[in-house]
C-alpha positions in Angstrom: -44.6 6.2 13.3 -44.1 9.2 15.2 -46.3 8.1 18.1 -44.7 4.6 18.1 -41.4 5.9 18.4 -42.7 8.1 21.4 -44.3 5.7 23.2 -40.8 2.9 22.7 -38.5 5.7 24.3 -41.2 6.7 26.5 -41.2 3.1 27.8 -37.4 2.7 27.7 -36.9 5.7 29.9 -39.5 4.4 32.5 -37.9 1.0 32.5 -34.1 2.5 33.4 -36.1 4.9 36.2 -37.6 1.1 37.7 -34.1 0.1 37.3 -32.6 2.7 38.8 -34.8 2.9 41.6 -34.8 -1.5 42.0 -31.0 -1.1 42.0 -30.7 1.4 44.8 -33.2 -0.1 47.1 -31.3 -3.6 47.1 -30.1 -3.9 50.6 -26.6 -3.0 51.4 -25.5 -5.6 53.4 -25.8 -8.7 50.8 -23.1 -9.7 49.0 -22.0 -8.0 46.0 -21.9 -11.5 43.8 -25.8 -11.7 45.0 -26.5 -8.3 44.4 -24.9 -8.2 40.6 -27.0 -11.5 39.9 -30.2 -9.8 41.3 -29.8 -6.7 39.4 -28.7 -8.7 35.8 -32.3 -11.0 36.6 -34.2 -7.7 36.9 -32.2 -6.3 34.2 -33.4 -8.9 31.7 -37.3 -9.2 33.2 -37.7 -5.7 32.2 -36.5 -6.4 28.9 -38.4 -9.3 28.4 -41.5 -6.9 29.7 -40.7 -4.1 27.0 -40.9 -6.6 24.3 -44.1 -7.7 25.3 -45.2 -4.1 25.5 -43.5 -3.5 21.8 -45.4 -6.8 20.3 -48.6 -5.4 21.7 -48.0 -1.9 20.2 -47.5 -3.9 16.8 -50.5 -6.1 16.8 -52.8 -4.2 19.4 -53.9 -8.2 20.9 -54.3 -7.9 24.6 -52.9 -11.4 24.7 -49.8 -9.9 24.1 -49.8 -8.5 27.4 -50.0 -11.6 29.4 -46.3 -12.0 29.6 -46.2 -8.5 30.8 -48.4 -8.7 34.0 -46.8 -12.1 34.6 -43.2 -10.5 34.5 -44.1 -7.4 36.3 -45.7 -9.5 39.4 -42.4 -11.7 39.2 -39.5 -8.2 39.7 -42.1 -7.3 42.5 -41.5 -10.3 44.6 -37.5 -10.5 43.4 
């Protein structure tokens, strides 16, 4: 229970430092309407990708990963 509990806030502190580090490379010079949408569609991939990473932890199917990789490749290209 321990470990699980490690390895969520573990995760949850990586995914803020990707968030942090998306939301300060977004150019400068793009409207701050575009910029707020960009940020709130990152905002909820990584989500999405921490709850694939939770169902995994829970069921230990690599299956469960899929949506991970596929969300992951998606934020790099956004």
């Amino acid at each position: 229970m321990i470990l699980a509990v490690i390895l969520l806030s573990g995760a949850g502190y990586l995914s803020y430092r990707n968030l942090s580090s998306i939301v300060s490379s977004i150019r400068v010079d793009e409207k701050p309407e575009l910029r707020l949408l960009r940020i709130r569609e990152i905002s909820m991939d990584l989500e999405k990708a921490q709850n694939s990473i939770r169902i995994f932890t829970l069921t230990g199917d690599t299956a469960d990963l899929l949506p991970y990789y596929k969300i992951i490749s998606a934020i790099d290209n956004k």
